[in-house]
TORDO-213647 format. One record per residue (C-alpha): residue number from 0; x negated, y, z negated. Coordinates in Angstrom, 1 decimal. Layout:
N
+-----+--------+--------+--------+
! num !      X !      Y !      Z !
+-----+--------+--------+--------+
! NUM !      X !      Y !      Z !
...
+-----+--------+--------+--------+
END
This chain:
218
+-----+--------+--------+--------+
! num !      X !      Y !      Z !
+-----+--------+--------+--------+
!   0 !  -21.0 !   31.0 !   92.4 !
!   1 !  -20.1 !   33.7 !   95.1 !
!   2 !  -17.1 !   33.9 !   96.5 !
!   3 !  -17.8 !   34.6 !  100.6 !
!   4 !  -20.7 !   33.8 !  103.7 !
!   5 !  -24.2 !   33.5 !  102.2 !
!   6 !  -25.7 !   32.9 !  105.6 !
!   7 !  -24.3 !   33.5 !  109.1 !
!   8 !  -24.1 !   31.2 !  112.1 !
!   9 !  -27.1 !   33.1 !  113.7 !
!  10 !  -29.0 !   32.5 !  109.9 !
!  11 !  -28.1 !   28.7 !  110.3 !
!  12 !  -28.7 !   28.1 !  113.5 !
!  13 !  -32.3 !   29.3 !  113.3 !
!  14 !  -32.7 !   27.1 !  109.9 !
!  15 !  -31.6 !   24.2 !  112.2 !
!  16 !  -34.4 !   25.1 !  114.7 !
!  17 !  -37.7 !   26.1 !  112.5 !
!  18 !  -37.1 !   24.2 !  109.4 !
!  19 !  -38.6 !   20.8 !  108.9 !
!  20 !  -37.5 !   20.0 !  105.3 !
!  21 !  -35.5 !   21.6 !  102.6 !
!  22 !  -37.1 !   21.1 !   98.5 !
!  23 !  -38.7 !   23.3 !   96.2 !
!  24 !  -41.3 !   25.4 !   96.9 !
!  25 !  -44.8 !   23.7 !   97.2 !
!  26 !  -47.7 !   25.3 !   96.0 !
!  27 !  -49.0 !   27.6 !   98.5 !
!  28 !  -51.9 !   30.2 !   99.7 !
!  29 !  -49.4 !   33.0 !  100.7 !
!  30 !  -50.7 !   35.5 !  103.6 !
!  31 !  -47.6 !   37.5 !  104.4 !
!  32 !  -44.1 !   38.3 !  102.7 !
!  33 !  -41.0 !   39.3 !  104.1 !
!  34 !  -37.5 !   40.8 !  103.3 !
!  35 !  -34.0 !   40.6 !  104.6 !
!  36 !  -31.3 !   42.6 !  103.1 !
!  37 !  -27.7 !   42.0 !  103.5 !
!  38 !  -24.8 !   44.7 !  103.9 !
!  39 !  -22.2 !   43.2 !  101.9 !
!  40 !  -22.5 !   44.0 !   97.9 !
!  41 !  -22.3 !   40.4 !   95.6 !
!  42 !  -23.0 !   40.2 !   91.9 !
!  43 !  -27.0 !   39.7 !   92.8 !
!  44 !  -29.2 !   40.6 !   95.1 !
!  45 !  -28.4 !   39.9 !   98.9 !
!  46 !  -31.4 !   39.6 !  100.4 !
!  47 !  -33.5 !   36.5 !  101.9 !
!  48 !  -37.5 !   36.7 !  101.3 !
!  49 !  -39.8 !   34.7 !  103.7 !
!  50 !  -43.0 !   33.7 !  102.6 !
!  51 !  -45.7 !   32.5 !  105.0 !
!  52 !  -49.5 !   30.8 !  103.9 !
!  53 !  -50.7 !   27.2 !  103.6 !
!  54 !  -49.8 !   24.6 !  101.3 !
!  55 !  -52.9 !   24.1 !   98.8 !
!  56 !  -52.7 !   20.5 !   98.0 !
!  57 !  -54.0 !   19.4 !  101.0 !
!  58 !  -56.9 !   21.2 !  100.1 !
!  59 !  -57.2 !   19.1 !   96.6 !
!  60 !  -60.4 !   16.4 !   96.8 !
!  61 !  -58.5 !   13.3 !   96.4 !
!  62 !  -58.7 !   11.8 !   92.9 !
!  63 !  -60.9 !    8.5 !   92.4 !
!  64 !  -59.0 !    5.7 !   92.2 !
!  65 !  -59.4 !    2.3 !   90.4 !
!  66 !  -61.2 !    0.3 !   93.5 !
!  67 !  -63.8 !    3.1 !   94.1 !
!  68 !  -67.4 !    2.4 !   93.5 !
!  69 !  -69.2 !    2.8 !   90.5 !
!  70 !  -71.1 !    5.9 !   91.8 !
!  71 !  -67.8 !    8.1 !   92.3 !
!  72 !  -68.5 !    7.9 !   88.2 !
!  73 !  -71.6 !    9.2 !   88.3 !
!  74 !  -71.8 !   12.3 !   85.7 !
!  75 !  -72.4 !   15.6 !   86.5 !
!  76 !  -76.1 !   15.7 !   84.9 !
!  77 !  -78.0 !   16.7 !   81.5 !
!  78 !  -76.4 !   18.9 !   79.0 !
!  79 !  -78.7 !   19.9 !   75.8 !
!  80 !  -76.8 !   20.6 !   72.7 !
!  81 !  -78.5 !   22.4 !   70.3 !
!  82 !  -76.5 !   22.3 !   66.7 !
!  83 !  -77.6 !   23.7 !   63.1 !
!  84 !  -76.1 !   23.9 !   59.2 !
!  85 !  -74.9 !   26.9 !   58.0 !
!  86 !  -73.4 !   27.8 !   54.6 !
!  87 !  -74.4 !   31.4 !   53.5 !
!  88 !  -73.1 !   33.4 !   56.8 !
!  89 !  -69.5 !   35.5 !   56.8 !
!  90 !  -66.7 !   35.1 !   59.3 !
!  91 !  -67.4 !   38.3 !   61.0 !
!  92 !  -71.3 !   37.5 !   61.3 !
!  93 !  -71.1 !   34.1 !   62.6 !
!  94 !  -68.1 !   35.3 !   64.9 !
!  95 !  -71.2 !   37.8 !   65.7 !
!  96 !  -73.3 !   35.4 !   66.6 !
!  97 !  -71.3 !   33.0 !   68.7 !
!  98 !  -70.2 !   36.7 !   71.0 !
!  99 !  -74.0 !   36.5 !   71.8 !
! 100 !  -75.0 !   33.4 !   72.8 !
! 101 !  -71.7 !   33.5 !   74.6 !
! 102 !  -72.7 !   36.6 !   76.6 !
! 103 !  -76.8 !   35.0 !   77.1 !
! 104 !  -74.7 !   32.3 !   79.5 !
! 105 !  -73.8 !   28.9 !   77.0 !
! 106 !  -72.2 !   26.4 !   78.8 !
! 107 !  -69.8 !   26.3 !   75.4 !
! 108 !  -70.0 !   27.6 !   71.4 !
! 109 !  -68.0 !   26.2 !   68.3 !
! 110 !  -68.0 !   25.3 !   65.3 !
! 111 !  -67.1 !   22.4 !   63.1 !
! 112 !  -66.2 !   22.6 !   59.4 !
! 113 !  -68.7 !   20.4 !   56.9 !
! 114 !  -69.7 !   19.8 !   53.6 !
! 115 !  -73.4 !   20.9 !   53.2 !
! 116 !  -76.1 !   20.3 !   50.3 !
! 117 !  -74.5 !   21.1 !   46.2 !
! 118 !  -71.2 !   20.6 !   47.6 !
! 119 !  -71.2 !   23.7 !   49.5 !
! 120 !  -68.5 !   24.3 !   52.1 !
! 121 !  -70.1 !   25.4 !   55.5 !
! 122 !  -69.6 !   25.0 !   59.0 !
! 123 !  -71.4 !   23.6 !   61.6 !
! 124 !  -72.9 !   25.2 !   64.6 !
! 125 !  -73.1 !   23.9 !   68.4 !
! 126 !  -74.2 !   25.7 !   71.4 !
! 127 !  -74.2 !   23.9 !   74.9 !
! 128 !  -76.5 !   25.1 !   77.4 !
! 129 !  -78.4 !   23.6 !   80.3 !
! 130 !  -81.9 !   22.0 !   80.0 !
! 131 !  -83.7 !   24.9 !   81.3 !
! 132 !  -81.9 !   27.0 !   78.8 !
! 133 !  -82.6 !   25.4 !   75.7 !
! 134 !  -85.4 !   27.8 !   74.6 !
! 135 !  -83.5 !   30.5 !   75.1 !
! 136 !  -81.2 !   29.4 !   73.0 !
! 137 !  -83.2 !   28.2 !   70.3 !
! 138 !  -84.5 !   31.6 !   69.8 !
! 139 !  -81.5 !   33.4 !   69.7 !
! 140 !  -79.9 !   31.0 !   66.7 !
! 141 !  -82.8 !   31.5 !   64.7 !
! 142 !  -82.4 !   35.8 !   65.5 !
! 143 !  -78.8 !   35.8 !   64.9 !
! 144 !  -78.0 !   33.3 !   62.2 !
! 145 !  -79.4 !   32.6 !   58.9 !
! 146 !  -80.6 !   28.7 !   59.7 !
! 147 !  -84.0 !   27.7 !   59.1 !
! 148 !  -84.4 !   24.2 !   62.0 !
! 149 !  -82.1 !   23.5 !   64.7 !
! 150 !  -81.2 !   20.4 !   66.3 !
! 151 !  -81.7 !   19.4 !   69.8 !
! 152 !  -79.6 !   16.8 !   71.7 !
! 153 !  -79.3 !   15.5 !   75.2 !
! 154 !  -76.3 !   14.7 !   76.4 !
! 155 !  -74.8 !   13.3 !   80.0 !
! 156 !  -71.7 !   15.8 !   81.0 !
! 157 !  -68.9 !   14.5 !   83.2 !
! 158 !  -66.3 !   17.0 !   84.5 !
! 159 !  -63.7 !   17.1 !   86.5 !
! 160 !  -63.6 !   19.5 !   89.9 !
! 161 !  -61.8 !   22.9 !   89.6 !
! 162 !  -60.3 !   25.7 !   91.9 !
! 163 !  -58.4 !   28.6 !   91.0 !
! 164 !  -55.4 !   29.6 !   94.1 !
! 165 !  -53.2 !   32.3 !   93.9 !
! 166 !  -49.1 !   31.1 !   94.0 !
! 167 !  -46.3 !   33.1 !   94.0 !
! 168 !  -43.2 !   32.1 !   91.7 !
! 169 !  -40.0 !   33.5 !   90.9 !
! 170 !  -41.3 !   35.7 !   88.7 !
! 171 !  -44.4 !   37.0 !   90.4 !
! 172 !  -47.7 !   36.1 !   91.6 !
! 173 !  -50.2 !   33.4 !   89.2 !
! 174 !  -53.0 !   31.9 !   89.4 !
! 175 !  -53.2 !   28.1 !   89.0 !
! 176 !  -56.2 !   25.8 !   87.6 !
! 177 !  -56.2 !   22.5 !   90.1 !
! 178 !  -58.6 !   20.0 !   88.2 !
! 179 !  -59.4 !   16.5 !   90.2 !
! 180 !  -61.5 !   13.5 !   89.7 !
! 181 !  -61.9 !   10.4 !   88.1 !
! 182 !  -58.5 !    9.4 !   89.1 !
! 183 !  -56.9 !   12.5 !   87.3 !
! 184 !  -55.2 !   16.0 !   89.2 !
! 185 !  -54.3 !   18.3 !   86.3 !
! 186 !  -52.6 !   21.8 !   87.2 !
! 187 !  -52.3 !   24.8 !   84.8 !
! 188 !  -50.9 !   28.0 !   85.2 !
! 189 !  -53.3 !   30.6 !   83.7 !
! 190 !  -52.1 !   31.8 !   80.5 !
! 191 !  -52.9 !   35.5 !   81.3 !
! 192 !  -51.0 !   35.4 !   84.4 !
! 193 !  -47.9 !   33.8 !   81.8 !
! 194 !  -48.7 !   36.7 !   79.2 !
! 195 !  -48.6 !   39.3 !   81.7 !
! 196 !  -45.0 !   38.1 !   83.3 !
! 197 !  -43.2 !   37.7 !   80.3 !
! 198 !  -44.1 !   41.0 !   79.1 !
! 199 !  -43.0 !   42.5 !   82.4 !
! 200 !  -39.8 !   40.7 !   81.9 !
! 201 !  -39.5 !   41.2 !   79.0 !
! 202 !  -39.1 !   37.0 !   77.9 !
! 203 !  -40.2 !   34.7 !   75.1 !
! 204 !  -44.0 !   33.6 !   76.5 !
! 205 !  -42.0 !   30.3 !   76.6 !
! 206 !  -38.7 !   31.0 !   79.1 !
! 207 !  -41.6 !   32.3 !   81.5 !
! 208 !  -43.6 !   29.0 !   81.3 !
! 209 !  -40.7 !   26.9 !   81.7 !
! 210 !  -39.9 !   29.0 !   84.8 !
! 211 !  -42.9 !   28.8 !   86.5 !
! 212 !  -43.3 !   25.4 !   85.8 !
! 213 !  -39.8 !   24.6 !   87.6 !
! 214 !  -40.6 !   26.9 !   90.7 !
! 215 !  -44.3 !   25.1 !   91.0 !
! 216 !  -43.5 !   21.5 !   89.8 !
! 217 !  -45.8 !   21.6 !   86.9 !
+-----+--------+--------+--------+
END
């Protein structure tokens, strides 16, 4: 608490005539920022910052709801997964592999853990990739790992929609993930942007989170 006038009769008065509504900041597209400084020397800053943009949820697609037709469920068309056995690669060389097909466009690479032939420990290899791709694919498995037959399945994808805006928080500017559809909005703060904050801060990764969370409602 500070002891003395936060905001003169002018600064109140001018509230009273442009504001609307008083909360927490919404999410927003910012286009300009502004500062005010104050003469009068309190125990933190005394300054007022303006921000000016557009709010971004107006710009989410509205979810599906539970009365919308059948086709609003529609999925988001073919997927091929291509999958294969392996039990006599290293760490680094499968981790080798997986940076390749990764960089020849898959849609996603993992791999599972599994028990393979003579009780064997081993792991099992998926690529997914689009139906066009599959080919490609196929022959870049049987270059870059030690598999003799790989498995082809086709698969229906559903996905929900994503944009990426730009926010600014407390603690500096982020970018959010907005994910809609299906009756589900989902928002996530990037984890670089997190990473990058709390080192310049010089926080635990989790005091910046919570912060950012509380300016953006997350």
């Amino acid at each position: 608490d500070i002891n003395g006038e936060l905001c003169t009769p002018t600064g109140a008065a001018l509230l009273k005539h442009f504001a609307t509504g008083f909360g927490k900041q919404p999410m927003m597209k910012t286009s300009a920022i502004g500062y005010g400084m104050g003469k009068k020397d309190f125990p933190r800053a005394n300054c007022v910052r303006v921000m000016i943009g557009e709010t971004v949820d107006e710009e989410i697609p509205a979810p599906a709801t539970e009365s919308a037709p059948a086709a609003s469920f529609a999925s988001n068309g073919d997927i091929i997964e291509l999958s294969c056995n392996i039990d006599d690669m290293t760490g680094e060389a499968i981790g080798f592999a997986m940076d390749r097909l990764f960089e020849a466009g898959a849609n996603e690479v993992f791999t599972v853990p599994c028990g393979m032939k003579k009780s064997r420990p081993g792991i099992l290899l998926r690529v997914l990739c689009k139906p066009e791709d599959k080919e490609k694919f196929v022959k870049l498995l049987f270059k870059h790992t030690t598999t003799i037959g790989v498995r082809e399945t086709q698969m229906q994808r559903y996905t929900l929609d994503r944009k990426i805006y730009e926010v600014d928080t407390s603690l500096g500017s982020v970018r959010v993930k907005i994910s809609s559809g299906y009756g589900t909005t989902r928002k996530k703060v990037e984890y670089e942007d997190l990473a990058r904050l709390a080192k310049e801060k010089g926080i635990p990764l989790s005091e910046a989170e919570e912060i950012i969370h509380k300016d953006l409602d997350v």
